[in-house]
N, C-alpha and C positions, 0 to 999 in steps of 0.2 A: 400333290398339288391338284386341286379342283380345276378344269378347263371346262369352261361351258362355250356353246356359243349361240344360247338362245335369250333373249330376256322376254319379261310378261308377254309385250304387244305379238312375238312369234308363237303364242301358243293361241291365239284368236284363230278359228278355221275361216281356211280362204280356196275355197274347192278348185280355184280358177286363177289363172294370171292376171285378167282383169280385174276381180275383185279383189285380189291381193295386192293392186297394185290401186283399186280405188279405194281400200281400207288404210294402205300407205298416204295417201294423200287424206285421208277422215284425221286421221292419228296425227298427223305434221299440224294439220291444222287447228285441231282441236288441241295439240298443250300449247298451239301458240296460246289460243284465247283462254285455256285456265291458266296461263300464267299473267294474261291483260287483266284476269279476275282476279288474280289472286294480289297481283300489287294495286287495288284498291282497297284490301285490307292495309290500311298506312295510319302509321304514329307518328307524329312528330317526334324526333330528338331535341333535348336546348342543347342549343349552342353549335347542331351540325345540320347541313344541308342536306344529309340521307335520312332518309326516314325510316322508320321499321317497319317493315311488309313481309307478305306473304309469296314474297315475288321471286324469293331467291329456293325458299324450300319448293313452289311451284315449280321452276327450272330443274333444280336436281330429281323429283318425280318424275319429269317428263325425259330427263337424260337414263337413270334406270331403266325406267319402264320400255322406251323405245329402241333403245340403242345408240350408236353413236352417232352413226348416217341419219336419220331418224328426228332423232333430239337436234342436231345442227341445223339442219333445213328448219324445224321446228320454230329454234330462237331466233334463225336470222328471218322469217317470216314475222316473226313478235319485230324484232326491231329495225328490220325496215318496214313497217307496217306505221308502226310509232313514231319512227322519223319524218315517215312521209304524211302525219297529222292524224294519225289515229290515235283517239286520247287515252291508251293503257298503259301509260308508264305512270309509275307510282303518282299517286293525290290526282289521277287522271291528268296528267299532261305529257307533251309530244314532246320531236324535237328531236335535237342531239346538242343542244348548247347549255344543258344543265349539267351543275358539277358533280351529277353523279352519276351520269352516263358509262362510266367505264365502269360502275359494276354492271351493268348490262353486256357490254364485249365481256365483263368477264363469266359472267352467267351462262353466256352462250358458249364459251369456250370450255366452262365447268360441264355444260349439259353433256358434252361431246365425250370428256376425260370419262365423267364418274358410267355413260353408255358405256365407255368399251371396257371400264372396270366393272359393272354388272353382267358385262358378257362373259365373261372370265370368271363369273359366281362372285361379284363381288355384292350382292346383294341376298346371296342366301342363305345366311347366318347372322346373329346380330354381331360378332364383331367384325365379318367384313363389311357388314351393313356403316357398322360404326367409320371406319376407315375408309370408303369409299364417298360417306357423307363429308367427314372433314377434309378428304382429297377434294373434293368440288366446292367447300365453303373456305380453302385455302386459295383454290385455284382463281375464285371470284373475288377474294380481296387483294389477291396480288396483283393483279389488272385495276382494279377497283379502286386502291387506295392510292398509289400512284398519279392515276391519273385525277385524282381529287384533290390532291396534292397541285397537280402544274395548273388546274381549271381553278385554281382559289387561292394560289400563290399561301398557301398553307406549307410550313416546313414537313419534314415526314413526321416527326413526332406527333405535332397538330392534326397531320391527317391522320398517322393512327387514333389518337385522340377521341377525332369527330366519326371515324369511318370505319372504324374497329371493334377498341373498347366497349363502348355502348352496345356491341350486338352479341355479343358473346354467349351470354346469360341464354338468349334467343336461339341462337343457332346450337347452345347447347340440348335446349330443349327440340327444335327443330330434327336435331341430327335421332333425338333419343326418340321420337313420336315412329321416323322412320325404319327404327332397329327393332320395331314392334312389329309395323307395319308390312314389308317387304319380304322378312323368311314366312311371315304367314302365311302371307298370298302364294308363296311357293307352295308351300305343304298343301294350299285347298286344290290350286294346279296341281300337285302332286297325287290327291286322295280323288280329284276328278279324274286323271286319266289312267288309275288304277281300275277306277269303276266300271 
């Protein structure tokens, strides 16, 4: 069994505890804002109130990449940022009174999951890559659809439906960009600190 307990963001050199600790605050802050960018990459769906973004595969990057402590601070900085009228929630809008705010709690709650399964090597191969992906795009509809569900008086079928189905196709693709993606950057970390 692989036990890691480092992901990307700990192989960045930080000579000092101040700069390791103002690199920690760069890092928090920065996936907040690529994941405010990233959900203005938005599609309408017909017929549901979620849109298709770049919002949810942003979250799961910044949950690998940082870790679990890391990535949480991260999202709940994106969404209470957003709540409180910064306009980076998907199609640029704030808030918390939209019916698809729970996939944000669960985004953030995913960022957290798939951090301490990438600490664990869950990203350095493509099938843990693959499994730790669909752990954090399970753990995001389960909160997600739910609560789409009681914000829209939608049955659960309906909410699967609108909140689900449609994304599939996506997040299949999503999960496979990052099975490329993530044992790479291992191997180049790898072949850098053999150097």
């Amino acid at each position: 069994m692989y036990m890691s307990t480092a992901v990307l963001a700990d192989l960045l050199p930080a000579p000092t505890l101040s700069r390791a600790r103002a690199q920690d605050v760069a890092l928090v802050v920065g996936g907040a804002v690529l994941t405010g960018v990233a959900a203005q990459i938005a599609l309408p769906v017909p017929g549901s109130p979620v849109p298709v973004t770049g919002q949810t595969f942003a979250a799961l990057l910044v949950g690998v990449s940082l870790g679990p402590a890391r990535a949480l601070l991260s999202m709940l900085l994106y969404a209470l940022a957003g709540m409180a009228g910064m306009p980076w929630f998907a199609e640029a809008s704030s808030g918390f009174g939209m019916p698809s705010f729970g996939y944000i709690i669960g985004m953030t709650v995913a960022a957290a999951v798939v951090g301490e399964l990438a600490r664990r090597g869950g990203d350095r191969t493509v099938l843990r890559t693959a499994g730790t992906m669909v752990a954090g795009m399970a753990v995001t509809y389960a909160i997600g659809v739910p609560y789409l569900a009681l914000a829209t008086g939608m049955s659960a079928g309906e909410a699967m439906a609108a909140g689900l189905v449609p994304f599939l196709i996506g997040d299949a693709l999503k999960a496979a960009l990052a099975m490329g993606a993530l044992p790479a950057a291992w191997r180049i970390a790898g072949r850098r600190g053999r150097a």
